[in-house]
N, C-alpha and C positions, 0 to 999 in steps of 0.2 A: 399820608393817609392811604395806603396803598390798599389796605384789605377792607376800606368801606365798599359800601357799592353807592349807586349814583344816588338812589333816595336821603341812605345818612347823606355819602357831601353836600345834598341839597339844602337838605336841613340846619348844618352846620356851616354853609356859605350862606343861607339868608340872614341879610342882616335884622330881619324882624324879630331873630330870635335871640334869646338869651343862652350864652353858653357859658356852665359852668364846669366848674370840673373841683372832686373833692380833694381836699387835703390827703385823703385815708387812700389815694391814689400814688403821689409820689411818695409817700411814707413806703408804700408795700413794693414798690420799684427799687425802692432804695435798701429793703432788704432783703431785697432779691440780690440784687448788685452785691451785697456785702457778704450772702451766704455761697455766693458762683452761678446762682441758676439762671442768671441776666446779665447780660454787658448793655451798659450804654453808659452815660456820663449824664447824671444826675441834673445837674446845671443847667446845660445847654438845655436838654430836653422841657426843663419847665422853663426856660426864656422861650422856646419854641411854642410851649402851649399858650403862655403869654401872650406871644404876639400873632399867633392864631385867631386872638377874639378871646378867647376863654377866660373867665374869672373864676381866681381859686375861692372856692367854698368851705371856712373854716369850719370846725367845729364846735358849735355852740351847746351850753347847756338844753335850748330845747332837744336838740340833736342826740344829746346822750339820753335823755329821756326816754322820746319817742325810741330807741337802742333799745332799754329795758324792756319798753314794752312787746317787742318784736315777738314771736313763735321762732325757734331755730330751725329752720327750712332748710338754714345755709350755715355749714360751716365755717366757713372765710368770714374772721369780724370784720376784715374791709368792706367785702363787699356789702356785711351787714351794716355795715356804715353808712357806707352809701345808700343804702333803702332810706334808711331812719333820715336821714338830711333829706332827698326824696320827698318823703311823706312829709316833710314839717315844710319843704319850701315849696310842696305843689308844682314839682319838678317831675318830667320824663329823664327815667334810664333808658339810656342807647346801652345795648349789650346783646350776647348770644348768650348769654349765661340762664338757661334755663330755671333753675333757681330760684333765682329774681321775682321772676313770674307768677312764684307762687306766694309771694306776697303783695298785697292791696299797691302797687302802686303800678304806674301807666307805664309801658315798657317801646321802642321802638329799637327792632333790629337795625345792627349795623351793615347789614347784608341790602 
């Protein structure tokens, strides 16, 4: 976690907190990797967020719903993925993605 700063790892070493991490994250790594614009190896990297503490957050029917109902603020559907899961689980996004912010839901820099 080289490009956190000390508040994220704080956040993400307490263990009082719940860390998740969505599905619509390694999907969009993995086509990265497939189109050239990412090297890493797929695998290892989610055994790593795995044993980091994180649980992967599927995508459920509420999830695609609360989707529809979004404003497109953002064009990245992962990221808009990741709002809608968000909003339905009463979940904070860590990000710098500006974006984000401009949808209803609780944000904290990874800085």
């Amino acid at each position: 976690m080289p490009k956190l700063g000390p508040n994220a790892r704080a956040l993400i070493e307490d263990p009082g907190n719940e860390l998740l991490f969505s599905t619509a994250s390694p999907w969009e790594i993995a086509i990265k990797v497939g189109i050239g614009r990412l090297r890493v190896d797929v695998v290892p990297a989610m055994a790593a967020i795995a044993a980091a503490g994180f649980t992967q957050l599927g995508v459920e029917p509420a999830h695609l719903a609360a989707l529809t109902r979004l404003e497109r603020h953002h064009g990245d559907p992962f990221d808009r993925m990741i709002v809608a899961q968000a909003l339905v689980e009463g979940a904070t996004v860590m990000t710098e993605d500006g974006m984000i912010a401009r949808y209803p839901v609780a944000t904290i820099s990874c800085r």
